[in-house]
N, C-alpha and C positions, 0 to 999 in steps of 0.2 A: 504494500500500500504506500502511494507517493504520499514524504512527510510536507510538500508544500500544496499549497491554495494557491490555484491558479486564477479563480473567478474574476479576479480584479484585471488581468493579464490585458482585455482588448481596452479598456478605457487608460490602464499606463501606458500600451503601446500608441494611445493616441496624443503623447507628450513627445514633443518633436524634440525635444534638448536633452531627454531620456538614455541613455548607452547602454545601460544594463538595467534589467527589472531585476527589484528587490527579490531576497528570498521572504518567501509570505509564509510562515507555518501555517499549517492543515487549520489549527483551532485557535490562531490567530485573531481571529474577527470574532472566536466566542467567548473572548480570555476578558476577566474582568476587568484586567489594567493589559494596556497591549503595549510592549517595550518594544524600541526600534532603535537599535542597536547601526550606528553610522561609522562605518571604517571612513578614512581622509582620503586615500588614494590605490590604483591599481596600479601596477607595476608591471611593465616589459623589460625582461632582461636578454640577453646572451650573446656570445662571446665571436661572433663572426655577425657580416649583414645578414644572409641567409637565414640565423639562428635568431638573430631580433626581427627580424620581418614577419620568420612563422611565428614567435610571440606576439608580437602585435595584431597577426591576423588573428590568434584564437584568442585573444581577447580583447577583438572587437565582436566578438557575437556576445547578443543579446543576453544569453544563458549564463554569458560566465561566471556572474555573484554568484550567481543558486549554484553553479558547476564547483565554485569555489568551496563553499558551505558546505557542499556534500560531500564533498571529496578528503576535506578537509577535518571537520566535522563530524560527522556519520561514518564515513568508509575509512576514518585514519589512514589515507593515501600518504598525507606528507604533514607536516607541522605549520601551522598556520598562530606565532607567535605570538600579533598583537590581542589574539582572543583567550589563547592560553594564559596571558598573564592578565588580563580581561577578570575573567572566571577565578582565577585565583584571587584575587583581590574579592571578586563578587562573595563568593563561593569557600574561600581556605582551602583546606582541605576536603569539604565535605566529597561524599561521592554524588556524581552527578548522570544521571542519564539522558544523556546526548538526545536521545532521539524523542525524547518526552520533553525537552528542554528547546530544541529545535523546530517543535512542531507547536510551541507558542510564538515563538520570537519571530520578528521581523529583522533582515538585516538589509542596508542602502549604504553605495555608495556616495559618496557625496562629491569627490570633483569626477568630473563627467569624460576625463579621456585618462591615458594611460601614460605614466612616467616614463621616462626612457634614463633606465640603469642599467644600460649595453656597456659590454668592456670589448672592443674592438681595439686588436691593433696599441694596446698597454694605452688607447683613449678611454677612461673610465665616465659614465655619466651619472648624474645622480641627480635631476629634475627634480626639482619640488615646484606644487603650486602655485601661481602667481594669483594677483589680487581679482585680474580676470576670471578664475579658474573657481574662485570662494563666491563671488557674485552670481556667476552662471550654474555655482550649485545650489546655491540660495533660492534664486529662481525655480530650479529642477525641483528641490527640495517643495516647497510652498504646493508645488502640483501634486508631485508624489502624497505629502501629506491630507491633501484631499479627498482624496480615492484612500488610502489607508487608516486614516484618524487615529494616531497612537496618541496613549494618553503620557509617554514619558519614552525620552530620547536622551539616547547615551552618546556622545562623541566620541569619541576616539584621537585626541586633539585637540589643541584649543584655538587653534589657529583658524578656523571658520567663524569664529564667535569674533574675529576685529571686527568684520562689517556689518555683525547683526543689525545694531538698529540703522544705520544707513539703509540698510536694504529691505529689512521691512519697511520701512518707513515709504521710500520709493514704490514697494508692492502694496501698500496701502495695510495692512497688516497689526491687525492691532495687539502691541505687544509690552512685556515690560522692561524696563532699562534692565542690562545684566549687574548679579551681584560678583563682585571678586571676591574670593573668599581665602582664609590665611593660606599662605604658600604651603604646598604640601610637596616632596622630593624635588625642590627645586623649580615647582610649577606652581600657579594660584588657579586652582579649579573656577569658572564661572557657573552659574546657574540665571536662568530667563525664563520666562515662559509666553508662548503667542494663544492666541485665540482666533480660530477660522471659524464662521459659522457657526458663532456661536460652543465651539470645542475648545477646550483648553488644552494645548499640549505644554508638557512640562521640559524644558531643555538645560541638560547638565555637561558640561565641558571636561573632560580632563586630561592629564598628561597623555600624550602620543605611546601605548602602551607596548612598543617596538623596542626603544633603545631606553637603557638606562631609566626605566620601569620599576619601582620597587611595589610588588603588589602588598605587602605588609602594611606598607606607611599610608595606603590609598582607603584600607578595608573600611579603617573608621569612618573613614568621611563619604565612602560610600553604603554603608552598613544600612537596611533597611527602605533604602531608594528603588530598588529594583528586586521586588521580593515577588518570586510571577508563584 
């Protein structure tokens, strides 16, 4: 039995600025609080043109979050780090069942094309974001959250959160100024929350849970935020 909901699938593919549909767990839409869990960026790598080109083309299909997710996730193909120290920090130690755990959550990428961290030729790359890239996911974002309506949203980053209210503001968007809150390993988590149609979603920022991640120092301040 497929652990995602596809039902939403023809009204997101009718968002033109869209690259990949979220993964939508099965019982998603029937979860009392719906968490949507936002990774920063997709990443193309490999070490000739030939070997970034086929990276880039398999992740420009549509599937690749959910391909990710599952792969990742569910079938332990390969390590997917920023959600492993994600979940620890969530989670501790407790033991956790993937598949029961994956068929609530929602996960969205939030910049809308793919980094290029190609090592060709001892040329190393390492793209990050531009202020384009948080805008036009902002945008993305606003629609995806229409068709999904989660009531609480985790970043993965706090680097989308510069142009929040600039860009609601611009989407017309009614929301509340973000709070900074004490530095936590080196990073000061934010928190905001918007209101579409009347829906409250709750949005919480924090450290990039990829490099120099301390899930310990994070637990408290996430502790009972994200209780599905």
């Amino acid at each position: 039995m497929s652990l995602i909901n596809s039902n939403e699938d023809a009204k997101l593919n009718t968002i033109s600025s869209l690259t990949w549909l979220p993964w939508i767990g099965k019982d998603f839409f029937n979860s009392y609080k719906r968490f949507l869990i936002i990774g920063e960026s997709h990443y193309a790598d490999g070490s000739s043109e030939d070997a970034f080109s086929a990276n880039l083309n398999l992740a420009a299909k549509n599937d690749f979050t959910r391909n990710t997710i599952l792969q990742t996730q569910i079938q332990k193909a390969y390590e997917h780090k920023p959600l492993k120290n994600l979940f620890s920090a969530l989670y501790g130690n407790k033991p956790i069942n993937e598949e029961k755990l994956w068929s609530q959550l929602a996960y969205y990428n939030f910049v809308q094309r793919s980094m290029n961290y190609s090592n060709i030729n001892g040329q190393k790359n390492t793209e990050q974001p531009t202020i384009k890239d948080f805008d036009k996911g902002w945008e993305t974002f606003i629609e995806v959250a229409k068709i999904l309506k989660p009531t609480d949203c985790i970043f993965i980053g706090v680097r989308a959160a510069e142009p929040f209210e600039r860009m609601m503001d611009k989407l017309n968007i009614k929301r509340t100024d973000r709070i900074v809150h004490p530095e936590i390993n080196n990073v000061s988590p934010r928190t905001a929350s918007i209101t579409i149609d009347g829906h409250q979603i709750n949005l919480t920022f924090i450290k990039h849970t990829s490099a120099y991640f301390s899930p310990n120092t994070w637990s408290d301040f996430l502790e009972g935020r994200f209780e599905l």
